[in-house]
C-alpha positions in Angstrom: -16.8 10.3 3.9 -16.8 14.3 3.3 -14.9 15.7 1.1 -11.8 17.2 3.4 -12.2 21.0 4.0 -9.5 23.5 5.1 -10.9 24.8 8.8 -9.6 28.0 10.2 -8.3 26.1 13.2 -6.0 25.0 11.2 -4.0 28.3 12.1 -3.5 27.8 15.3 -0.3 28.1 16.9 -0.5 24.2 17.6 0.0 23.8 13.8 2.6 25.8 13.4 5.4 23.4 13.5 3.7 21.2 11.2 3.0 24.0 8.6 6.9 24.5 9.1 7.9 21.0 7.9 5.2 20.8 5.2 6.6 24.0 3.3 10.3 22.6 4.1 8.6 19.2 2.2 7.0 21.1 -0.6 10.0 23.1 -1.6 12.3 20.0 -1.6 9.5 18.3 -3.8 9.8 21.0 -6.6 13.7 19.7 -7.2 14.7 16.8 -10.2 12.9 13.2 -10.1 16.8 12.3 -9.8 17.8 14.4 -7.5 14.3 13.5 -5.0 15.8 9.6 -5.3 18.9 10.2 -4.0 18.0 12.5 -0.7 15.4 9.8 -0.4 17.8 7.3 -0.4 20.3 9.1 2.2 17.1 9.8 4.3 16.8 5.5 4.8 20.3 5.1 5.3 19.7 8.0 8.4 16.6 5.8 9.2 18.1 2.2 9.1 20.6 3.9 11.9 18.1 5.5 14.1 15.0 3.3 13.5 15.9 0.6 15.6 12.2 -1.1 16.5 10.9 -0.8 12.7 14.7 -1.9 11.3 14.9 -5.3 13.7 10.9 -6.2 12.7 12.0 -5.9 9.1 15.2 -7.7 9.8 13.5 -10.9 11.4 10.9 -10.7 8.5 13.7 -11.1 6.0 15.4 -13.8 8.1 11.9 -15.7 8.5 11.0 -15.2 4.7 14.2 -15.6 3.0 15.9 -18.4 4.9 17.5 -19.8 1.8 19.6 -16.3 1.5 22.9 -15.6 2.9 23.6 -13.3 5.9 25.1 -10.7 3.5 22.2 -11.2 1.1 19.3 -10.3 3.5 22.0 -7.4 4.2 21.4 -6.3 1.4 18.2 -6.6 0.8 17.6 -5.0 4.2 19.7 -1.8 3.2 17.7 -1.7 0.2 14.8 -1.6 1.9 15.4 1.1 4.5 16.7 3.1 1.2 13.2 2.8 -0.4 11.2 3.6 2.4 13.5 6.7 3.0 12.1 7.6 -1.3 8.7 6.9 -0.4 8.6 9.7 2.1 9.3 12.2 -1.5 6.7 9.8 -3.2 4.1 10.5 -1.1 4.9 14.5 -1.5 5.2 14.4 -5.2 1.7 12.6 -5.2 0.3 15.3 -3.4 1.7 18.3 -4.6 3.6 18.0 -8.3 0.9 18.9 -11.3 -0.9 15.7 -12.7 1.0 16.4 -15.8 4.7 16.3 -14.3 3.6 13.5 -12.3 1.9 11.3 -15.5 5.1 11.4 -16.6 6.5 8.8 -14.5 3.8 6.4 -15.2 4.1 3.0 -17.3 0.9 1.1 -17.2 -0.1 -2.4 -17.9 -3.6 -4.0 -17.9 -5.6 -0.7 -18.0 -8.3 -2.9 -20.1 -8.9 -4.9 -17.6 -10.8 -2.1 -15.5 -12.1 -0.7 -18.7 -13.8 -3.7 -19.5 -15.4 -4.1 -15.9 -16.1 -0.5 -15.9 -18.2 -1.8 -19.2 -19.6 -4.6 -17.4 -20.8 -2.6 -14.8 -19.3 -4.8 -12.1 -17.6 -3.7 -9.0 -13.6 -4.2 -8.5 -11.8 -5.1 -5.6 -8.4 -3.6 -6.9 -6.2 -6.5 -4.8 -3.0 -4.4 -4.0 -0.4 -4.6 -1.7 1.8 -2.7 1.0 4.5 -1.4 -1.2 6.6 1.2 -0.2 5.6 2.7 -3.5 1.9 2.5 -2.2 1.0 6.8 -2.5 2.7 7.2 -5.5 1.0 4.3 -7.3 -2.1 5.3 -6.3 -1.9 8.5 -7.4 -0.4 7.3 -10.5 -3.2 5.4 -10.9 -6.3 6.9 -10.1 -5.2 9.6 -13.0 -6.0 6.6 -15.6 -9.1 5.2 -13.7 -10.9 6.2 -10.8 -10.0 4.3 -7.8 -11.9 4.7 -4.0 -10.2 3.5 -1.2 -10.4 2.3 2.6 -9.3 5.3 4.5 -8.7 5.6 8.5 -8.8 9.2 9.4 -5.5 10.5 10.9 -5.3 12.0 14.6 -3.4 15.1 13.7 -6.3 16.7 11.6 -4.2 19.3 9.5 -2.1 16.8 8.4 -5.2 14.2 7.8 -6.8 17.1 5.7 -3.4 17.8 3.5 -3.5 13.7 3.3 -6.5 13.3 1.7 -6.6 16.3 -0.5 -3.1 15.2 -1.6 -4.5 12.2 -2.8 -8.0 13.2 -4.4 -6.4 15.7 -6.2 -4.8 13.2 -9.0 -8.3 11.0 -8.3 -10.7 13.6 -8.5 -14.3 11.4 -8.8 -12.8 9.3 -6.2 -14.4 8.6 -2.8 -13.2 7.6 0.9 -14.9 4.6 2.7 -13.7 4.2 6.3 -12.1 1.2 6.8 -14.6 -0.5 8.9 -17.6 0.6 6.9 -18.1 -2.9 5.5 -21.5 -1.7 4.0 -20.4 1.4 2.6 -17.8 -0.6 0.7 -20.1 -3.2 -0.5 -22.8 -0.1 -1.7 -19.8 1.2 -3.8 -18.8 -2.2 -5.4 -22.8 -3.1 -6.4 -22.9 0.1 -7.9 -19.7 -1.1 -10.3 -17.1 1.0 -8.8 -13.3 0.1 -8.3 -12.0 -0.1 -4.5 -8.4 -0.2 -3.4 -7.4 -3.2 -0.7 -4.8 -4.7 0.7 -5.2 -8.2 2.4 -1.6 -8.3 2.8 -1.1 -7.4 6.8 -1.9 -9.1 9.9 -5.3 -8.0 11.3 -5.6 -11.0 14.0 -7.2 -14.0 14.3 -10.4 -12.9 14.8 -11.8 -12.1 10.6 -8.7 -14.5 9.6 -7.6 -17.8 9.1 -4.3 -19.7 9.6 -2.4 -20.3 5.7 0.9 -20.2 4.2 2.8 -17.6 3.5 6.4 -18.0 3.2 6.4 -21.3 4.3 4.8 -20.0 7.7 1.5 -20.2 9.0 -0.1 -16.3 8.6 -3.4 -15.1 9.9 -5.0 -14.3 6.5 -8.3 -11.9 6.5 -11.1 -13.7 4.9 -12.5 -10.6 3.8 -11.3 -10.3 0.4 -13.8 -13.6 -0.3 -16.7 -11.7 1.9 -16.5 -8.7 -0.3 -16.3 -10.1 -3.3 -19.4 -12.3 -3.1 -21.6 -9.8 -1.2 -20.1 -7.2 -3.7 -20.5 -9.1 -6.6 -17.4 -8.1 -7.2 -14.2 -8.9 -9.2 -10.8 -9.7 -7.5 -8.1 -7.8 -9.4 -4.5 -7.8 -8.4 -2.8 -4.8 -8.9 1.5 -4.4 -8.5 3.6 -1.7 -9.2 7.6 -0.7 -8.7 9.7 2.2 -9.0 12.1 1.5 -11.9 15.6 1.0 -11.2 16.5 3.3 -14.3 14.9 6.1 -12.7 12.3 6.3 -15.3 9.3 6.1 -12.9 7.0 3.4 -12.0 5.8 0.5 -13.6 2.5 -0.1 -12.8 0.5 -3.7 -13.7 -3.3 -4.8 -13.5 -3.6 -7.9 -14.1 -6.7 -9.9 -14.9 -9.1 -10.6 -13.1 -9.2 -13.7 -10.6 -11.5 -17.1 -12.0 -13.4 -18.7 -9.8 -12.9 -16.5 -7.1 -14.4 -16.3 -4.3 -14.0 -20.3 -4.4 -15.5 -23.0 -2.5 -14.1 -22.1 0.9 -12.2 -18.9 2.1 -9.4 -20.8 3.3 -9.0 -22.0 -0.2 -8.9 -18.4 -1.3 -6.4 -17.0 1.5 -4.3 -19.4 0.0 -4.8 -18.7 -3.1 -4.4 -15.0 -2.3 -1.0 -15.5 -0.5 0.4 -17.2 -3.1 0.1 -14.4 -5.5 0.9 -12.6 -2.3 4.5 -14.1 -2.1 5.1 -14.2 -5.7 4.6 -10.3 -6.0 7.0 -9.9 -3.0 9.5 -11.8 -4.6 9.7 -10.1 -7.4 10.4 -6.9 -6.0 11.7 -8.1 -2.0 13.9 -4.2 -1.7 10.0 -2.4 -2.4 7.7 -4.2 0.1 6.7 -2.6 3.9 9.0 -5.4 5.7 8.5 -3.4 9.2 5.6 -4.9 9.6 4.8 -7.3 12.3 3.4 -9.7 9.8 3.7 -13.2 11.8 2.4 -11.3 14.8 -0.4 -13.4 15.6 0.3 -17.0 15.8 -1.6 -20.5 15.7 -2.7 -21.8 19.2 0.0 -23.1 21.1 3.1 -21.8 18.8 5.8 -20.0 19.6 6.1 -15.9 19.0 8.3 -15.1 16.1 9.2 -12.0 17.6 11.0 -10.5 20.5 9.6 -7.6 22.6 11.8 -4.9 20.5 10.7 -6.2 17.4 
C-alpha cells in the first residue's frame, strides 16, 4: 500500500467533529504515564456500564473459557478487562503521537536475537501475535527495535484511517502495509526476508479454517498461518507482550522460533498454534480482546454459544 498522505478534503466541515476529538485526545496524551492509566481505567469502568453487547460477548467468553473459576472470579477478571480496554484507548494515542524517545521508555524487550538472527539468515518471519488489548502500543513499541510490516484493512472514515496509519509508521518508519487479503503481497514480503505481523487468534469462519481445541471447545482455526509459512518460506515466531502491573511499561517477549513448523498436516498445526494460543491468554486473562465473538462459528450440527445480544 501507499504511503498515507494528508488530502485537503480533510478540511471539510464533515471532519470537523473528528478533528475536535483528536486534539481533545492529543492534549490528554501529553499528561503523566501514571496519570494516562488511571483515566484509562475510569474510561472502562464508564464502558463496562454502557457497553452492553461487547460487555455480555466478553462475559460468556470468560464463562465458556474459565469454567473452573468462581462467579466472583470471572467478576473480576471481567472488570479488569473492561479497565484495560478503557487504557488501550491512551495506548493507542501515545503510540501515535508521544516522541519515539518518551515512548522507548516504556519498553522491556525479550528475544530481540531471535529476529536479528533471521534478519541474518535472510528468512522471512511470520511475527505470530495476538489480540491483546495492548496490541498498538506493542507494536509501536516494537517496530522501534526491528522493523515489523503488517496486515492492514483500510478504515471507512478516511481522516481518521490516514492519522491511523501515520500514527503507526511513525515509530516503524521502513515498515510497510499489506492489505489483509493480499495473500501474494504478503508472501512477496516474507521471500524477500522481511518480518510480518499476524494474528491467527480470531474467528474468520469455517471457510480457510478447521475445527480444534481451544479452551476445551472446538474453534474454527485459520489454516493460514501453515499456508504462509511454507509458501513464505517463512518462520513462525510468537510474539507476547503486557503492560506491567508496576506501571513501568510493557514487557514485550519474542520467543523462538517454532520447529518443525508448518508440520505434517495444518490441523496438526492449528493445534499446535492454539495451544500456545491458550497458554499466552492465561497468563495474562485481564489483557486479552475477550469481546470477541470467538466461538462464533460452530461445528455442523452444534449448538450456538451465543445469544442474539451477545
Amino acid at each position: 500500500m501507499d504511503r498515507p498522505r494528508f488530502r485537503a478534503a480533510f478540511f471539510h466541515p464533515r471532519f470537523w467533529l473528528l478533528w475536535c476529538g483528536l486534539g481533545l485526545l492529543w492534549l490528554i496524551v501529553q499528561l503523566p504515564y501514571p496519570v494516562l492509566l488511571r483515566i484509562g481505567r475510569a474510561l472502562g469502568a464508564l464502558m463496562y456500564r454502557v457497553a452492553g453487547d461487547r460487555r455480555r460477548i466478553a462475559w460468556r467468553n470468560l464463562e465458556l473459557c474459565f469454567p473452573e473459576k468462581s462467579v466472583a472470579e470471572r467478576k473480576r477478571l471481567h472488570k479488569e478487562n473492561f479497565a484495560s480496554t478503557g487504557i488501550a484507548f491512551f495506548e493507542m494515542a501515545m503510540s501515535w503521537w508521544w516522541s519515539r524517545s518518551r515512548l522507548a521508555k516504556l519498553a522491556h524487550v525479550e528475544g530481540l536475537e531471535h529476529l536479528k538472527q533471521a534478519q541474518r539468515e535472510g528468512k522471512g518471519v511470520i511475527l505470530m501475535a495476538l489480540h491483546f488489548t495492548t496490541l498498538e502500543i506493542g507494536a509501536a513499541l516494537l517496530g522501534q527495535q526491528h522493523t515489523i510490516d503488517g496486515m492492514y484493512r483500510e478504515h471507512k472514515n478516511p481522516l481518521f484511517d490516514y492519522i491511523q496509519r501515520r500514527g503507526r509508521e511513525r515509530h516503524n518508519l521502513d515498515s510497510l502495509a499489506v492489505e489483509r487479503d493480499d495473500v501474494r503481497g504478503m508472501l512477496k514480503l516474507l521471500r524477500a526476508g522481511r518480518a510480518i505481523w499476524y494474528a491467527p487468534d480470531q474467528d474468520y469462519g469455517a471457510k480457510q479454517s478447521v475445527f480444534v481445541p481451544l479452551f476445551g471447545i472446538q474453534a474454527a482455526t485459520v489454516t493460514a498461518t501453515s499456508k504462509f509459512a511454507r509458501l513464505g518460506k517463512a518462520l513462525v515466531v510468537p510474539f507476547v507482550q503486557e503492560r506491567l502491573a508496576d506501571g513501568s511499561g510493557y514487557r514485550l517477549v519474542i520467543q523462538a522460533p517454532l520447529e518443525a513448523f508448518p508440520g505434517e498436516t495444518e490441523e496438526a498445526d492449528c493445534i499446535r498454534i492454539n495451544q500456545w494460543v491458550e497458554q499466552s491468554v492465561r497468563d495474562c486473562p485481564e489483557q486479552y480482546l475477550w469481546a470477541h465473538r470467538r466461538f462464533k462459528t460452530r461445528p455442523p450440527g452444534e449448538p450456538k454459544l451465543y445469544d442474539k445480544r451477545g
